[in-house]
Every structure is written in C-alpha cells, then in structure tokens.
C-alpha positions in Angstrom: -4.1 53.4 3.2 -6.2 50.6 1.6 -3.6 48.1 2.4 -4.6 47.5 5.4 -8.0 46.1 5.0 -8.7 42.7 3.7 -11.2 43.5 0.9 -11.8 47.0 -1.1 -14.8 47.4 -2.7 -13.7 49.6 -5.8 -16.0 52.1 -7.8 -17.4 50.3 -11.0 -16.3 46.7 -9.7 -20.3 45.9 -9.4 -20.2 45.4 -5.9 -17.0 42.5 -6.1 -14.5 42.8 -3.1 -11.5 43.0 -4.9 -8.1 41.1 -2.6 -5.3 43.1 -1.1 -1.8 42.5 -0.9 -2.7 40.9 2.8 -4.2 37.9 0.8 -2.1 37.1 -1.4 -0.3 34.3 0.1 3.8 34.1 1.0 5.8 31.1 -0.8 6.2 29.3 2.0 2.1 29.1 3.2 1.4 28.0 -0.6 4.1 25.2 -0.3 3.0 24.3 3.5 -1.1 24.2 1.7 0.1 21.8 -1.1 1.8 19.4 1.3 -1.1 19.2 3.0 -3.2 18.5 0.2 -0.9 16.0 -1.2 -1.1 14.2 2.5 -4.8 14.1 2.3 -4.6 12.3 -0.8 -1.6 10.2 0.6 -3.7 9.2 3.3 -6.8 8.6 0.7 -4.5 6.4 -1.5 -3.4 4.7 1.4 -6.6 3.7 2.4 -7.7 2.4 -0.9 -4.5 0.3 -1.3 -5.7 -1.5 2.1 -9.1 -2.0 0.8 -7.3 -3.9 -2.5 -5.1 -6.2 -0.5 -8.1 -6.8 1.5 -9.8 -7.8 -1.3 -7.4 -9.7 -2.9 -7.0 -11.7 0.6 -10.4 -12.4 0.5 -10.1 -13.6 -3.5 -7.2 -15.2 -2.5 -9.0 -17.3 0.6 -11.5 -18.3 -1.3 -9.6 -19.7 -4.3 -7.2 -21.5 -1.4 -10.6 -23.1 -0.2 -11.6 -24.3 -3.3 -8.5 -25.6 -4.1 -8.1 -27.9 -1.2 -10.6 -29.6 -2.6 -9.6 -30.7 -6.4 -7.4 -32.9 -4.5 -5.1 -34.2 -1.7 -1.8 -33.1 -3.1 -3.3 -29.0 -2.9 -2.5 -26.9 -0.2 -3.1 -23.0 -0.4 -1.0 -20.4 -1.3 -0.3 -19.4 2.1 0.9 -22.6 3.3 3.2 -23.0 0.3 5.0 -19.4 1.0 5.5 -20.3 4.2 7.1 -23.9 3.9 9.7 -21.8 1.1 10.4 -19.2 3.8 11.1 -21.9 6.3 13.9 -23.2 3.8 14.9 -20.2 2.4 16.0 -19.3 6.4 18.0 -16.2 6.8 18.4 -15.7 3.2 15.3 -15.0 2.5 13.2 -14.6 -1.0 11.6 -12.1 -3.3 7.8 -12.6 -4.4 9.7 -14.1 -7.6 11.8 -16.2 -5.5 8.8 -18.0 -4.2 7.2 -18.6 -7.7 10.0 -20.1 -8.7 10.5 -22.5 -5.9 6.7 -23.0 -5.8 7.0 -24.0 -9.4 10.2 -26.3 -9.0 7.3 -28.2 -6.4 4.5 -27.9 -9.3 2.4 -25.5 -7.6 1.4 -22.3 -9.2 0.8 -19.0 -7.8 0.0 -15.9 -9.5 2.7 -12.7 -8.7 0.0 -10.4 -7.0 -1.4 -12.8 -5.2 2.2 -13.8 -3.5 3.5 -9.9 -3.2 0.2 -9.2 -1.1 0.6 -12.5 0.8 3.9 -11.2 1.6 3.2 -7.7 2.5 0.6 -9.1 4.6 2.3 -11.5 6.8 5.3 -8.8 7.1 2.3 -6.4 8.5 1.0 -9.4 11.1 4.7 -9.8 12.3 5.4 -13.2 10.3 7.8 -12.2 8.4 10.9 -9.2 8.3 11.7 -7.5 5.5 15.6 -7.4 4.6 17.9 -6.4 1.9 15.1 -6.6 -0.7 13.8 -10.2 0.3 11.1 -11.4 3.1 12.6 -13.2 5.8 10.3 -15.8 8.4 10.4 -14.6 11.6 10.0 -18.2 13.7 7.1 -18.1 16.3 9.0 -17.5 20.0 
C-alpha cells in the first residue's frame, strides 16, 4: 500500500511528489518545532537587548565624562545610584526610587539610563535583586 513510502508520484500531478500520511506531522512534533523556533528568537532577542544596554552604557559613560566637567559639584550617574543604595541599606530602591532621591540632592537622571545602570551592576554582582527593589551588596 502507498502508505508506506514517503512521496507518490501520482498520474497527471506533472511530475510533483505528492506527501503521505508519514509526513504529515503529530501534534506534539509541531508544538516541540514551534518551541524551538520561538527559542531561537528568544535567544536572538536576547542578544539584541545586550547589545542596547551596551550601548546605552557606552552613551551613558560618555555623558558621565562630560559631565564631570561643567563643574565640581557633578558626579556621574553611577556614583549617584550607588551613594542612594548605600543609604537605602536593606530596603532597597526601585529605578524610581533613585530619581527621586537623586532629585531630593538636585541631580537628574533619566529612567532608562538608571534601570540599565541597575540591571547592570545586579549582572556584575553589585547589587541583589529583592521584593521588587535593588539591594547593594557591600564588597567582602
């Protein structure tokens, strides 16, 4: 019976191999194929979200060094989240937290800029991230 072969090559189908039951695929292998496409493109998204935040750090780096100079009162953005942490202690703070103590000092930092500071010192181990809020993680 033609069920057993792969591909049938029918009588007035011009020579096209026509599919078989055999390869039509169960619910389960179509499932298992769209997770792995959608994990491809996890991984892809991934990747592209690292090359942002590297980017911003760079943008971010560079605006810190020119603002150390406009004046001795400027210090960068990185040195301001990390003086809140300090006194925020075990409590902690959200990236809103910090603009808002930040701005209680008369600094100002932009949202995006903080979040990605954040995520990037919880990455490099400087900070834990707890109940919601970034906590400092003291040097041992």
């Amino acid at each position: 019976m033609l069920e057993n072969q792969h591909d049938v090559d029918l009588p007035g189908s011009g020579g096209q191999m026509i599919a078989t039951k055999q390869d039509v695929k169960s619910p389960t292998q179509t499932l298992t194929d769209e997770r792995n496409r959608l994990t491809v493109q996890l991984t892809e998204l991934q990747n592209k979200i690292r090359g942002l935040e590297l980017a911003i750090d760079l943008i971010n780096d560079q605006a810190d060094r020119t603002a150390s100079f406009s004046g001795p009162r400027a210090i960068g953005t990185s040195a301001v989240i990390r003086e809140i942490l300090v006194e925020a202690g075990s409590a902690g703070i959200t990236p809103q937290m910090a603009i808002e103590r930040a701005a209680a000092r008369g600094e100002t930092l932009n949202k995006t800029s903080v979040s990605s500071l954040l995520s990037r010192m919880k990455r490099d181990g400087e900070v834990v991230y707890v109940a919601r809020r970034y906590v400092w993680r003291p040097a041992v």
